[in-house]
C-alpha positions as CSV (number, residue, x, y, z in Angstrom):
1,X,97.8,105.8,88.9
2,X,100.4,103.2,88.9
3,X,103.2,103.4,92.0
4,X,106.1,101.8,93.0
5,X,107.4,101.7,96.2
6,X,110.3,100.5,98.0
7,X,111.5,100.0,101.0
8,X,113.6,97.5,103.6
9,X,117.3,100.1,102.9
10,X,119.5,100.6,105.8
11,X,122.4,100.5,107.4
12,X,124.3,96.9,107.8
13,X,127.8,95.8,108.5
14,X,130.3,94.1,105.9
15,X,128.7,90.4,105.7
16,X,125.4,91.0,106.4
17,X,122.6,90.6,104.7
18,X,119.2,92.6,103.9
19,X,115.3,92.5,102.2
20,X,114.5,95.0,100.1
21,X,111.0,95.2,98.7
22,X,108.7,97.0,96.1
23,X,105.1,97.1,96.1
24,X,103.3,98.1,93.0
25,X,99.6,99.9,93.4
26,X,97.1,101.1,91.3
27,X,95.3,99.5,88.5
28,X,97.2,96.6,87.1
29,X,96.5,93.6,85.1
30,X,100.2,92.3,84.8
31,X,103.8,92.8,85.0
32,X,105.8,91.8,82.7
33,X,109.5,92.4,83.6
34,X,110.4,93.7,87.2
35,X,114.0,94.2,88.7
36,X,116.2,96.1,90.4
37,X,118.9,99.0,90.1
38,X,121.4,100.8,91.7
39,X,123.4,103.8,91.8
40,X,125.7,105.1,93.6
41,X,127.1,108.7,93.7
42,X,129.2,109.7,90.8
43,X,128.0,106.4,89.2
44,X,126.2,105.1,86.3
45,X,122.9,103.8,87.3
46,X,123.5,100.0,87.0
47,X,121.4,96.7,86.6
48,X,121.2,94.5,89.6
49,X,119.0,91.9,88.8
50,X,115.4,91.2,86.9
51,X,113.0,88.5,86.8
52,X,110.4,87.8,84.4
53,X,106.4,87.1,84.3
54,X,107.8,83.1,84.6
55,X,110.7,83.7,86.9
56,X,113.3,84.1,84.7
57,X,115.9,85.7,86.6
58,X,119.4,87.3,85.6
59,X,122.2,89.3,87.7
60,X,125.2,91.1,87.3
61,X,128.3,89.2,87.7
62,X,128.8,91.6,90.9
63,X,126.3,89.9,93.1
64,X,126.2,86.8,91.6
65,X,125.3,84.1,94.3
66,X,124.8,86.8,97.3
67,X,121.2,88.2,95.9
68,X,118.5,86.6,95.3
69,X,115.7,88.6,93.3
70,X,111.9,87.1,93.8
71,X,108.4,88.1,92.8
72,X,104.8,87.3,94.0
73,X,102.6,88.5,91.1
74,X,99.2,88.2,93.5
75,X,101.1,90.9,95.3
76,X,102.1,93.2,92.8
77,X,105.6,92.9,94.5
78,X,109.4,91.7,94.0
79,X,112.0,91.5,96.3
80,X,116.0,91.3,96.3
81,X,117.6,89.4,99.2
82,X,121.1,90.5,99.5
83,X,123.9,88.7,101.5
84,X,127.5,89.1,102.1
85,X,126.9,92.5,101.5
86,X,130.2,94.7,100.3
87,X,131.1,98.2,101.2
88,X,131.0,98.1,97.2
89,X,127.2,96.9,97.7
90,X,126.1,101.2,99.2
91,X,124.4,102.6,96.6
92,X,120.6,103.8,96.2
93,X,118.2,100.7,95.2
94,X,115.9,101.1,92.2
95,X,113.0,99.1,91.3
96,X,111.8,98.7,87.9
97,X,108.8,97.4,86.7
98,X,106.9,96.9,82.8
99,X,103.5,96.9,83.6
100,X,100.4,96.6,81.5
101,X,97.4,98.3,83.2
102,X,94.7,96.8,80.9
103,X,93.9,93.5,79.3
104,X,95.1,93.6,76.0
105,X,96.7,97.3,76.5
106,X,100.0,98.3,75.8
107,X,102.9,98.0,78.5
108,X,104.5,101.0,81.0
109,X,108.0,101.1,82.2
110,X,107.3,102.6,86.3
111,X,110.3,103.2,88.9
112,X,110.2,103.3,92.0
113,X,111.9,106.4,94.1
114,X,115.0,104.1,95.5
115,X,115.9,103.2,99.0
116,X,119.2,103.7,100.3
117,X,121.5,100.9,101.0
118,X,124.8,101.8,103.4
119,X,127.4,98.8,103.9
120,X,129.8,100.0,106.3
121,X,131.6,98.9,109.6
């Protein structure tokens, strides 16, 4: 079965930076779309970023130019870089992913269970 799991949440000051990863396991033959989420408490879960099969990559205006989401399909992974992190930035970190489990099958949409992300001095 088909799991997501992130990690690389912490703790970091106003201005720095963090890696957060997800790992994908389980029987896959491709993902599509992957990205990231957050949410924070008393908050809409929001889009952070995705990227495509090809690396086509879109962000909300928020973190425009401080993350950087990647993905290394051999891995069955994606990643968001985050700098200049904001006290605005604490929330808990999603990852998304539409996977297709079979050649020729039909596409999933997985989560992952989030990783908490605290910006504060």
């Amino acid at each position: 079965q088909v799991q997501l799991v992130e990690s690389g949440g912490g703790l970091v000051q106003p201005g720095g930076s963090l890696r957060l990863s997800c790992a994908a396991s389980g029987s896959i033959f491709r993902i599509n779309f992957m990205g990231w989420y957050r949410q924070a408490p008393g908050k809409q879960r929001e889009l952070v970023t995705t990227i495509s099969y090809d690396d086509t990559t879109n962000y909300a205006d928020s973190v425009k130019g401080r993350f950087t989401i990647s993905r290394d399909n051999a891995k069955n992974a994606v990643y968001l870089e985050m700098n200049n992190l904001k006290p605005e930035d604490t929330a808990v970190y999603y990852c998304n992913a539409n996977i297709v489990l079979r050649r020729f099958g039909p596409s999933f949409g997985y989560w992952g269970q989030g990783t908490q992300v605290t910006v504060s001095s």
